[in-house]
C-alpha positions in Angstrom: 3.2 -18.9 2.0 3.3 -18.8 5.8 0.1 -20.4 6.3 -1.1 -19.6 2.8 -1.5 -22.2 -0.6 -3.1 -22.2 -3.5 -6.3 -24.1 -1.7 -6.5 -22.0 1.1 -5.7 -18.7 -1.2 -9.2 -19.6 -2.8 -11.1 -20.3 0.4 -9.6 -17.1 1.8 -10.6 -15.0 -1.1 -13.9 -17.1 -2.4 -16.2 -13.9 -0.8 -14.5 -11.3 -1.6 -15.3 -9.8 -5.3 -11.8 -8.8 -5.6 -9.5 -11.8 -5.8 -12.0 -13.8 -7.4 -9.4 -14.7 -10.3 -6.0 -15.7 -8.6 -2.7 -16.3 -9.6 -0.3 -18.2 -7.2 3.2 -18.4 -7.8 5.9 -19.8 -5.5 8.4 -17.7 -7.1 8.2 -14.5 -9.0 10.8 -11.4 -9.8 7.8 -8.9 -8.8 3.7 -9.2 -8.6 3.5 -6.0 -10.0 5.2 -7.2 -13.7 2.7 -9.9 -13.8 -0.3 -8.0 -13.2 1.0 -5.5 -15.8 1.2 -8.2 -18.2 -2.1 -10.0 -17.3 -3.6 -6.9 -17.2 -2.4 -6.1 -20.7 -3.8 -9.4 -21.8 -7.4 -8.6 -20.8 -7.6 -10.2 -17.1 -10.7 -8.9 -15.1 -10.9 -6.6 -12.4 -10.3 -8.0 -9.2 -7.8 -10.5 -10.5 -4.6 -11.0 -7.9 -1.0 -12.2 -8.6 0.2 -13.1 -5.3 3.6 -14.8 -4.4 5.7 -16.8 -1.8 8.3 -14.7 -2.5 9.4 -11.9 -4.9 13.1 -11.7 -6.2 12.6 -8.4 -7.3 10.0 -7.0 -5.5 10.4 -2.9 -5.4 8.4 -0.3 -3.9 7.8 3.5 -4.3 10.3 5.6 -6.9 11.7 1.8 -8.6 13.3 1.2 -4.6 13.5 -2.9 -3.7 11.4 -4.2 -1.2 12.4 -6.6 0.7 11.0 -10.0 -0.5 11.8 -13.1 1.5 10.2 -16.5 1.1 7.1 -17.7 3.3 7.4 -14.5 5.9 5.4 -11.9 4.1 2.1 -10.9 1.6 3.1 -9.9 -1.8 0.3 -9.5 -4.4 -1.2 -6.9 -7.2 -4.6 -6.4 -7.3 -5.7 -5.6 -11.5 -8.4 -3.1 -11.0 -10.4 -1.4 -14.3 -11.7 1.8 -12.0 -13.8 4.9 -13.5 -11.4 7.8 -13.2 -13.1 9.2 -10.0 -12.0 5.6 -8.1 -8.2 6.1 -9.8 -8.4 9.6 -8.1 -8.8 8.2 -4.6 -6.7 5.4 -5.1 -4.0 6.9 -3.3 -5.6 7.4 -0.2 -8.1 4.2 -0.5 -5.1 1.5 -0.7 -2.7 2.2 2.1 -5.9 3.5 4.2 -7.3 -0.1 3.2 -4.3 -1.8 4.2 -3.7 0.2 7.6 -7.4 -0.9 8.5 -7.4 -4.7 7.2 -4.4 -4.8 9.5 -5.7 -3.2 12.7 -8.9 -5.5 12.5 -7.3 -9.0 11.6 -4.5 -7.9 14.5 -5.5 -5.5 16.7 -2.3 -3.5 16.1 -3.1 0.1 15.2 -1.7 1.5 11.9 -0.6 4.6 10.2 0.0 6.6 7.5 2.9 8.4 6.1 2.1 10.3 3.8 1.4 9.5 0.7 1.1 5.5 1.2 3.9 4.1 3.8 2.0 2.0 6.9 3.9 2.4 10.0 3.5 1.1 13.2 4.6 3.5 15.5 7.8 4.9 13.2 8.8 2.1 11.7 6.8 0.5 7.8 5.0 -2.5 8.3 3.6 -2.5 4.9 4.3 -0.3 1.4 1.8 0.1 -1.5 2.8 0.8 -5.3 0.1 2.4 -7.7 0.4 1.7 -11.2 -1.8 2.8 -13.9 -2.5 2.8 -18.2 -4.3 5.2 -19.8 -6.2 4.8 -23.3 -6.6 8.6 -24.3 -7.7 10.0 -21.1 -9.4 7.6 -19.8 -8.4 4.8 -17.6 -7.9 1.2 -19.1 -6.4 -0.3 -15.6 -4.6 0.2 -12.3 -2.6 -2.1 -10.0 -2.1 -1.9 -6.8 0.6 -3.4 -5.6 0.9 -4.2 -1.5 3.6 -5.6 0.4 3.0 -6.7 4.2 5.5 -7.6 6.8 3.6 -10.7 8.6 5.8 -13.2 9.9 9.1 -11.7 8.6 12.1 -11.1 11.8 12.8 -7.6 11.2 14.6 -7.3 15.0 17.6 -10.1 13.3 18.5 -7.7 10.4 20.9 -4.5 11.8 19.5 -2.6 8.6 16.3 -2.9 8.9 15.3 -3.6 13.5 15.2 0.8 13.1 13.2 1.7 10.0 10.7 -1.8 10.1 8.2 -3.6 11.7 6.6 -6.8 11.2 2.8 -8.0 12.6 4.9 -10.8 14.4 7.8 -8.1 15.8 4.6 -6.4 17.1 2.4 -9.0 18.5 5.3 -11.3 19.5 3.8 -14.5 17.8 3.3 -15.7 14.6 0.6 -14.5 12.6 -2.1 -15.9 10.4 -0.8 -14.7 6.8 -4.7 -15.6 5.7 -6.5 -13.7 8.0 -4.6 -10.4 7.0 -4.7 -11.0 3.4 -8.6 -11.3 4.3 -8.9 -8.7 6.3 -7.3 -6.5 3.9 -9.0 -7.6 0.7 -12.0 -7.1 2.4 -11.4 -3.3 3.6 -9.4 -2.6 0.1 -13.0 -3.5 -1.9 -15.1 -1.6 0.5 -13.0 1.3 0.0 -12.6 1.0 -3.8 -16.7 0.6 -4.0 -17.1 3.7 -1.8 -15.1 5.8 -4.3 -17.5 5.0 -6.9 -20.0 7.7 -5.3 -17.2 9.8 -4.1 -14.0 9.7 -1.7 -14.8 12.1 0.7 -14.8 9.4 3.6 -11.6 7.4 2.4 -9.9 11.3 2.7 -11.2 12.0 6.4 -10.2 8.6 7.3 -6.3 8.8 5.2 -6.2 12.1 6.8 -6.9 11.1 10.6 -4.0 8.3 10.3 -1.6 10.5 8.3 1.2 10.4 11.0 3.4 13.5 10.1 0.7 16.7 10.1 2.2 19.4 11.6 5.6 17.9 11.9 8.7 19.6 10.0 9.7 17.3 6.9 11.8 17.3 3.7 9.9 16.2 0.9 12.0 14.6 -2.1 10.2 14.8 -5.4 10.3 12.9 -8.1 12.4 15.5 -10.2 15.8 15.1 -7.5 14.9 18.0 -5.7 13.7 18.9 -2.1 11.6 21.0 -0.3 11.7 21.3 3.8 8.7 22.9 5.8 5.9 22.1 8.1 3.2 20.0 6.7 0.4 21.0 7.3 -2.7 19.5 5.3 -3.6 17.3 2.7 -6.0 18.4 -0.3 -9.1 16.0 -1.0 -7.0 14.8 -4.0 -4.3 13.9 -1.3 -1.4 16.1 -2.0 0.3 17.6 0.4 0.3 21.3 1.8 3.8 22.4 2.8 4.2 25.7 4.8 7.8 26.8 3.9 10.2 29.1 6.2 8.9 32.2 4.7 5.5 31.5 6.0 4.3 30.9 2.0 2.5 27.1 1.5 3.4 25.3 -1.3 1.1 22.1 -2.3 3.0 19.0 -3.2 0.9 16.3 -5.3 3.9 14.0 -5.1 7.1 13.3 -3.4 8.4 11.0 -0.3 8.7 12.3 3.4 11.5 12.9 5.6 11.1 13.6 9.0 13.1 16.3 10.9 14.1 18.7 7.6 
């Protein structure tokens, strides 16, 4: 796992009260199915599936991610939150991620909105959110994080435009432990801070949301679009679109286009 076993996995994470329960696997079709599964079957919050490699591995609106062997982080965090910490999920996981990077690397991160982390313009990492409900109320989430480390994004035509790994970026390999550290670590102080309220986590999503005041097309999840300026994000992180007409429109879901 680039630097990363099942030993070191539990010395990396033996601090952190997420990851506290692991489960390694060289192989798996996707992190996320696991967790859901593991979840289902009564694991405890802060137990992480992580994997070498994913052979189905998918991000965001059921697209593939992709999953190669050794290069990258894969993993699903199982987290049992109160529904005020599932409300700031959204912003606390890729603003997690985006941080865990910039202090185990030094490279500054982003934010498209709602969860991509760029460098620059191009994803270094993606997050899924999943969650079950038991009448209204919460019974888990997973949060599901991807993380380009070691992976040669410049050798694959498709991807050297629209991705970015930590390696690409620094120009040498990169400790796959240290991240997955780094980001555990800012993804629990985050998740604990939205016990009492995510004011902070949405001033700090909202300072490295990289398209405000850009235009964009937003594609929601119904097929449809909608082009405009965006403009802000509401504490529950949707986002405010100002349309042509001058009316603004808030959008609690969809995926950004830049340039209309």
């Amino acid at each position: 796992m680039s630097g990363l076993d099942s030993e070191r996995l539990a010395a990396v994470l033996a601090n952190n009260a997420l990851g506290r329960y692991t489960i390694y696997l060289e192989s798996t079709a996707s992190t996320q199915d696991v967790a859901k599964n593991s979840a289902d079957e009564g694991a405890p919050e802060g137990t992480i599936v992580i994997a070498n490699e994913q052979t189905a591995g998918r991000g965001r609106q059921g697209r593939s991610w992709h999953s190669p062997p050794g290069a990258n982080l894969y993993f699903t965090i199982i987290l049992r939150p109160t529904i005020e910490q599932l409300v700031a999920l959204p912003m606390a996981v890729p603003l997690a991620v985006a941080e865990g990077i910039e202090a185990a690397t030094g490279i500054n991160a982003g934010i498209k909105w709602p969860n991509d982390v760029l460098v620059g313009r191009r994803k270094i990492a993606g997050v899924l959110l999943d969650s079950e409900f038991r009448e209204d109320q919460p019974r888990y989430a997973l949060a599901g994080v991807g993380i380009n480390v070691n992976f040669d994004t410049s050798a694959h035509a498709e991807l050297r435009d629209i991705a970015t790994s930590l390696q690409v970026e620094r120009g040498t390999p990169v400790d796959t432990g240290a991240v997955l550290s780094a980001v555990m670590e800012a993804i629990r102080e985050r998740y604990e801070q939205s016990r009492m309220g995510g004011a902070g986590t949405y001033q700090a999503w909202r300072q490295r949301l990289s398209n405000l005041g850009n235009e964009v097309t937003v594609h929601l999840p119904d097929g449809s679009t909608a082009t405009g300026v965006a403009e802000d994000v509401t504490e529950q992180g949707a986002l405010v679109l100002r349309l042509p007409g001058g009316e603004t429109c808030v959008m609690p879901a969809g995926e950004l286009r830049s340039g209309g």
